[in-house]
C-alpha positions, 0 to 999 in steps of 0.5 A: 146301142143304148144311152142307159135313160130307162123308159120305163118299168115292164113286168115278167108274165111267164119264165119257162124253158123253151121247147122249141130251143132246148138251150133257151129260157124264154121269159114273156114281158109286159113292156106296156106302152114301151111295146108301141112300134117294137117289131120281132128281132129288135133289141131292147134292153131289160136290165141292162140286158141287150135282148131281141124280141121273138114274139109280141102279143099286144103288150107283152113281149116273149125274148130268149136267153140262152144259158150264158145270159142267165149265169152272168147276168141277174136275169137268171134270178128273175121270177115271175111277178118281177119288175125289170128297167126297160131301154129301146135301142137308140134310134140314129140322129136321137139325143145321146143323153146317158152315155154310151152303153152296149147291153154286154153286162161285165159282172153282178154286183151286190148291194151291200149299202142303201143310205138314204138322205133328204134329196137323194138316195145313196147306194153301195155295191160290191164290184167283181174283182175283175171290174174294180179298174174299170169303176172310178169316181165321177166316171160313168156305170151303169146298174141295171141298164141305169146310166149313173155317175160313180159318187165314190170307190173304196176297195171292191166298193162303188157308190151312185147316188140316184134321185127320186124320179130315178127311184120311181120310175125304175126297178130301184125302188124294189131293190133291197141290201143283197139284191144282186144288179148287172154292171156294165162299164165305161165302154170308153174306159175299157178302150183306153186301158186297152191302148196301155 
């Protein structure tokens, strides 16, 4: 489980099939200093991806992602030299800042809009059909593996705004009008839709 507070940035040394594991795709990351303490078959979440760690090399770490992970997240369309949103799992008794986000990307959004303001920087995004109930003002999202509050809906549309630190410390400050994102929703909303 992961709150959707990023720790940092990591960058994509390598991307290959794994030939060990033929249906697999192993991207090696350097997570810096979020690799201190991180042991093999942990989780940790890239992009909002829940992961596990097969193999470590300092600060680089190697993780497997099999054909399904690839096609319904953005991750497939990650090159070698790009920068991915890093989260280590929760540890228990931790302080729940985000809200509660499980790694289990729903659907990939578009940027279609970036507006930015004095103080802060507005962000569109096309929802996938199928998540449009799910999304709703003032509720929680998160994009990328960011834990954000929905500012506003309008049809297939969802605005977050995010703040300077956020930009700077986070993938966002490379996204761009077209760049795709992983959406994971309310896990919460999902439930109580479910017991209607």
């Amino acid at each position: 489980m992961f709150t959707g507070i990023v720790e940092g940035i990591g960058k994509i040394i390598n991307i290959k099939q794994n030939t060990k594991n033929r249906s697999a795709i192993k991207m090696t990351v350097d997570l810096g200093k979020n690799s201190k303490g991180l042991k093999l078959g942990q989780s940790v979440a890239l992009n909002g991806v829940c992961l596990t760690v097969t193999g470590i090399n300092k600060s680089k770490c190697d993780f497997e992602m099999i054909e399904e992970t690839t096609k319904k997240t953005d991750l497939g369309n990650l090159k070698v030299g790009g920068i991915v949103n890093i989260e280590r799992s929760l540890k228990v008794g931790e302080r729940l800042e985000g809200h509660f986000v499980l790694g289990h990307i729903d659907g990939v959004g578009v940027i279609k809009k970036i507006e930015k303001k004095p103080k802060e920087v507005q962000i569109w995004f096309e929802i996938p059909k199928s998540l449009a109930k799910f999304v709703v003002q003032k509720g929680s999202i998160a994009i990328d593996g960011i834990s954000l509050t929905v500012v506003d809906v309008k049809k297939n549309l969802a605005s977050v705004c995010l703040i300077p630190h956020t930009i700077g410390v986070t993938n966002f400050s490379t996204k761009k009008i077209g760049d795709k994102v992983n959406i994971e929703t309310d896990i919460l909303g999902k439930y109580l839709l479910k017991q209607e």
